[in-house]
C-alpha positions in Angstrom: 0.0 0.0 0.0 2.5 2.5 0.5 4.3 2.0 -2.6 1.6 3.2 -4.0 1.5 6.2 -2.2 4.8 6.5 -3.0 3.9 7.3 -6.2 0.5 8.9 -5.7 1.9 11.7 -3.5 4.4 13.3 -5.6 1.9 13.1 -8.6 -0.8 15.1 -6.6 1.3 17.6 -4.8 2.7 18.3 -8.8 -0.1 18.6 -9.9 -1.9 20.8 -7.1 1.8 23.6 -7.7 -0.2 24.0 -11.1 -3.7 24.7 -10.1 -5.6 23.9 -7.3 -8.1 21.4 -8.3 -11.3 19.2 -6.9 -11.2 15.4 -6.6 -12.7 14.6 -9.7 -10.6 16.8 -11.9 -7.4 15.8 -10.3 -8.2 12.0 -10.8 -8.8 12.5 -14.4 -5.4 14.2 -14.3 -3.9 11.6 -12.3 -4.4 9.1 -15.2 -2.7 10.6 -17.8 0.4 11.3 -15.5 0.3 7.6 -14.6 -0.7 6.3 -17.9 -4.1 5.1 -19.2 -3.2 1.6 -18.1 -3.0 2.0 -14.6 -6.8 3.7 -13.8 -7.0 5.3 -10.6 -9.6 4.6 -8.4 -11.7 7.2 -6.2 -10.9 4.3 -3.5 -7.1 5.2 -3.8 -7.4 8.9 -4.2 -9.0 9.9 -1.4 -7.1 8.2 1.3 -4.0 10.0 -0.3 -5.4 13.4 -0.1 -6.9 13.1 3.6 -3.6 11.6 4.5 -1.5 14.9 2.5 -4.5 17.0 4.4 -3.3 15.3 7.6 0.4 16.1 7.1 -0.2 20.2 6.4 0.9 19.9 3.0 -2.1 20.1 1.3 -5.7 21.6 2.7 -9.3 21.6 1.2 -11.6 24.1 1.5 -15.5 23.7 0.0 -16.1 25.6 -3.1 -19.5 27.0 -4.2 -22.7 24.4 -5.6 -22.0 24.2 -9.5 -19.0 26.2 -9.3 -16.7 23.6 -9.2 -18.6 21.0 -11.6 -20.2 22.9 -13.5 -23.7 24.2 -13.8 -26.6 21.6 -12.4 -24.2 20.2 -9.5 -26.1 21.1 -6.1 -23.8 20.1 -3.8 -20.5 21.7 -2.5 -17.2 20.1 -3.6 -13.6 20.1 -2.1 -10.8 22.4 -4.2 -7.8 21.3 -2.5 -4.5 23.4 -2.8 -1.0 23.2 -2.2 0.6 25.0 1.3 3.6 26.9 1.9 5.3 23.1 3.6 3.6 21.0 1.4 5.4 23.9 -1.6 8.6 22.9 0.2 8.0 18.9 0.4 7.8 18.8 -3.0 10.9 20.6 -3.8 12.7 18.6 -2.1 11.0 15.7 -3.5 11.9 16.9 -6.9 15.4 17.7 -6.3 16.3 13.9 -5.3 17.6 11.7 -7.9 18.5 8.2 -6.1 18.0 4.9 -7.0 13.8 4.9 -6.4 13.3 7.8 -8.8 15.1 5.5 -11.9 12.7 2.7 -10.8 9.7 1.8 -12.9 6.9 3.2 -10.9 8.4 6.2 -9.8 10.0 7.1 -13.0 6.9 7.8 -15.2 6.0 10.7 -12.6 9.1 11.9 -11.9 9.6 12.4 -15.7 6.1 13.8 -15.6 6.7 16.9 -13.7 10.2 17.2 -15.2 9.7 21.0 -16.0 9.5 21.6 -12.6 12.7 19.6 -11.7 16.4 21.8 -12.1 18.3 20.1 -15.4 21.0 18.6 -13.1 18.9 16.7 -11.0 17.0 15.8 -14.6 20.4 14.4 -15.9 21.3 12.3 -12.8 17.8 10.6 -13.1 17.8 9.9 -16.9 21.4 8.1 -16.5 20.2 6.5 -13.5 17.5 4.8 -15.3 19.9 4.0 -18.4 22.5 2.6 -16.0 19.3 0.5 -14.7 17.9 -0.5 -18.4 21.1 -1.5 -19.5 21.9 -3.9 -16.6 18.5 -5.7 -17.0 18.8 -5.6 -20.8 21.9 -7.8 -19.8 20.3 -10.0 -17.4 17.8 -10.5 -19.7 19.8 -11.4 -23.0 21.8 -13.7 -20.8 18.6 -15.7 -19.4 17.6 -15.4 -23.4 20.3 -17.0 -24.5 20.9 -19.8 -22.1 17.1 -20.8 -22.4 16.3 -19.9 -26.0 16.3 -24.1 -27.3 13.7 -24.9 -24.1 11.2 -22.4 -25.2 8.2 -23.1 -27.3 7.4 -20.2 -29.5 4.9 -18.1 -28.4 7.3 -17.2 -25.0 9.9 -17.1 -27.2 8.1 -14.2 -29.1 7.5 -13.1 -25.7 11.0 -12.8 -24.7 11.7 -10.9 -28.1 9.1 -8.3 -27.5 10.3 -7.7 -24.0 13.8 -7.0 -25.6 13.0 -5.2 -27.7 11.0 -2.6 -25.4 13.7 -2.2 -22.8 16.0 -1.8 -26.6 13.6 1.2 -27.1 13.4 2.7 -23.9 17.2 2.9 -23.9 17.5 4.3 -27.0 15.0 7.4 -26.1 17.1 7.5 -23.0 20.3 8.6 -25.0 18.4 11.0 -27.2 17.1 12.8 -23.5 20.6 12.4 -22.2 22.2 13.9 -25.1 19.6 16.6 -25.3 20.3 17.8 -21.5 23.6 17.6 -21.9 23.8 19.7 -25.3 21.4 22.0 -23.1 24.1 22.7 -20.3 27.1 22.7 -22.4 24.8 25.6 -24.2 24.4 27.6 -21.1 27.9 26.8 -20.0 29.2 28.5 -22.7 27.1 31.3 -22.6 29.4 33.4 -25.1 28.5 31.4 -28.0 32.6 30.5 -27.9 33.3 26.8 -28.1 34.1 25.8 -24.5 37.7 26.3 -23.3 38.1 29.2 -25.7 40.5 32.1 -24.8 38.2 35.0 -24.2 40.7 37.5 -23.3 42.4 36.5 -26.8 42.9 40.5 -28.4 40.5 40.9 -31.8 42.1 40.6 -34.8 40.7 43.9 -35.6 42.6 45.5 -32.6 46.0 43.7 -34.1 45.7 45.1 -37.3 45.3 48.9 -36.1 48.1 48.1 -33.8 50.1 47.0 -37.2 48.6 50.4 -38.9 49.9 52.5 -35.9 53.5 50.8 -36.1 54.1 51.3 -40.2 53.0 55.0 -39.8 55.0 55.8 -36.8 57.8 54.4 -39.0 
């Protein structure tokens, strides 16, 4: 149960820094940030927020009849908002990068909120869950390999597929990689000089008035 609060939390409080929202319109939201395969029930949703209520980080005040649902709804419904500590939980909670952010759960809403997250702590998570992808690609082509000739087909096809979807997910992981990093060597160089150029080097404009001055003095 708490592993999936684990990943509820972080995916409501991100969502709540955006807009504060009612229950229904934050469930809707909640499943597309955690994929259309993993529908979230009202029975898991509402534990979370009384349990984020409980904590001070989030609170819930009652909103007008039909102003929150729209017209027609004649009973009062629960906008719930971020607070200053629960602003600061999830800051923190965005500016970790160990090993439970790379894993599969917590990945898809860490990447989720990624524009709120600072591009180092962005980096650290995408080669964190390369590092990960590439050790169970391994594990996996070994166990492949050394149980291939036992197989009957159709888990053999199933073997393949799974391959080849971890094969996939590390390839888009070295195009985000290389994007973040092309990012912040963009920023480091700020001048629009390759990195490690000279800057104090003297124009080549300024040498050839000095060269000028020298012939006419002679």
């Amino acid at each position: 149960m708490r592993g999936r609060s684990d990943v509820l939390e972080p995916a409501i409080l991100g969502l709540l820094h955006e807009s504060p929202m009612h229950g229904y319109e934050l469930r809707k939201r909640l499943n597309l940030v955690l994929g259309s395969f993993r529908a979230l029930s009202y029975g898991s949703l509402y534990p979370c927020l009384k349990s984020l209520v409980d904590r001070g980080w989030i609170v819930g005040t009652e909103s007008a009849p039909g102003a929150a649902h729209g017209v027609g709804s004649k009973r009062a419904r629960i906008v719930y908002q971020l607070t200053a500590d629960g602003k600061e939980h999830l800051q923190q909670v965005l500016a970790s990068s160990g090993p439970s952010a790379w894993e599969d759960e917590n990945f898809d809403v860490r990447f989720a909120f990624f524009a709120q997250t600072d591009a180092e702590t962005r980096l650290r998570i995408l080669e964190g869950r390369r590092t990960r992808l590439t050790e169970r690609l391994e594990t996996v082509r070994q166990s492949f390999a050394r149980t291939r000739e036992r197989m009957d087909e159709y888990t053999l096809e199933l073997q393949r597929h799974g391959l080849e979807q971890v094969e996939r997910e590390v390839r888009w992981l070295d195009g985000l990689i290389d994007n973040e990093r092309g990012h912040r060597r963009a920023r480091t160089a700020g001048t629009g000089r390759p990195a490690g150029a000279d800057t104090t080097a003297v124009p080549s404009d300024s040498v050839d008035t000095a060269n000028t001055t020298e012939k006419e003095r002679g």
